[in-house]
N, C-alpha and C positions, 0 to 999 in steps of 0.2 A: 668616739667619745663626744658627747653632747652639750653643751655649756647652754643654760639656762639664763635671757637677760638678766637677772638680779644677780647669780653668779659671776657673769662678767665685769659687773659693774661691781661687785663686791673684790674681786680681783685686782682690776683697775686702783680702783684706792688704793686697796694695800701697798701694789708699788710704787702711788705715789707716795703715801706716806711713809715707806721705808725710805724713798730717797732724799724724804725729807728731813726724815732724822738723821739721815747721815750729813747734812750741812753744819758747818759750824762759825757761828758767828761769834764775832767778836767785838766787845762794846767794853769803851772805857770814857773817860773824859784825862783833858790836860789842860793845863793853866801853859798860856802863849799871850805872847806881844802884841796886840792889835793893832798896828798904825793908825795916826791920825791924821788929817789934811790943813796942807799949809793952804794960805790966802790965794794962794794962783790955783786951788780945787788938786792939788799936787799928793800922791799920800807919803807922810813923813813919818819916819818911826821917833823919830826926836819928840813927837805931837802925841805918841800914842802912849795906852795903858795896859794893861793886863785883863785876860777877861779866860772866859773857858768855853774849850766846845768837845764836843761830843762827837765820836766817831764808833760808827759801827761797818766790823770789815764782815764780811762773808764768803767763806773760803771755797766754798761749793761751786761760783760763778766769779770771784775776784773782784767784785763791788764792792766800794768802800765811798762810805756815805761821813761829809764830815760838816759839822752845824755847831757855831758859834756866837757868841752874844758876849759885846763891852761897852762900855762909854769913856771912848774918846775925845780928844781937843777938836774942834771944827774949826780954823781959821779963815774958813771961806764962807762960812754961815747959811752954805745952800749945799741940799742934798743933793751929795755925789753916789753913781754908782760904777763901778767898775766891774767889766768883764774881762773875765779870762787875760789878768793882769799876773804878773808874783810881787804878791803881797807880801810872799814868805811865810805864808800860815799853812804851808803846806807841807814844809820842810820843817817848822817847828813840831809839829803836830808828833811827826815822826813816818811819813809816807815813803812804802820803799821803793814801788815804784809805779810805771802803769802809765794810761793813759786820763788825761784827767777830760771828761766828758763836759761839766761845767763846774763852772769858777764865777763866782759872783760876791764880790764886797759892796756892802751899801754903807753911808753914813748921812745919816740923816743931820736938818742943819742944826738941831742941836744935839748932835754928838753920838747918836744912840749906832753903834754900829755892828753890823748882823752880815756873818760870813756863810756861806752855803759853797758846798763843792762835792763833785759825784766822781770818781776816779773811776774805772773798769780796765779787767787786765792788771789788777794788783799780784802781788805776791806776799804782801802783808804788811803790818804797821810796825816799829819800833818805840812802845810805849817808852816815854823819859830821855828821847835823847836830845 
């Protein structure tokens, strides 16, 4: 049997797009605690507000992508950022588990503050807890 380049290539696809519809992602949003930062650039939940982010798991490869945005108290009035800290926005979120790849809190010095975080090796989220 002979397979023709256009065949082949017409083949190809298909499997990948079968196995891509076999993925399934997962996207919600949650309202969470943002900490704020005390006068020594410190982050304090006492300082913080409420704010929402967004997370999408994908269960096909166990990536779970989580992206938030609040405005917080800045008592140190210079943008801090923090790596691969716990902030506890990862536990509020509701992550079950995994490895978390990057972790990154900023707050700007007035107050604007923007969470990013990339987990891999999840096993899934528990929206609401």
């Amino acid at each position: 049997m002979k397979f023709s380049r256009i065949g082949g290539v017409a083949l190809c696809l298909a499997v990948v797009a079968g196995s891509a519809a076999m993925a399934q992602v997962t996207r919600g949003t949650v309202d969470v605690l943002f900490p704020g930062v005390d006068v020594d650039g410190n982050v304090d939940e006492s300082l913080g507000a409420d704010g929402v982010v967004r997370v999408t798991f994908n269960d096909r490869n166990g990536r779970l992508r989580v992206v938030g945005r609040a405005v917080v108290t800045n008592d140190s009035r210079r943008t801090q950022v923090y790596s691969n800290i716990d902030t506890g926005l990862l536990d509020a979120v509701g992550v079950v588990d995994g490895d978390v790849v990057a972790d990154r809190y900023r707050v700007t010095a007035r107050g604007r503050a923007t969470y990013n975080a990339t987990v891999k090796n999840s096993t899934g989220i528990e929206f609401g807890t």
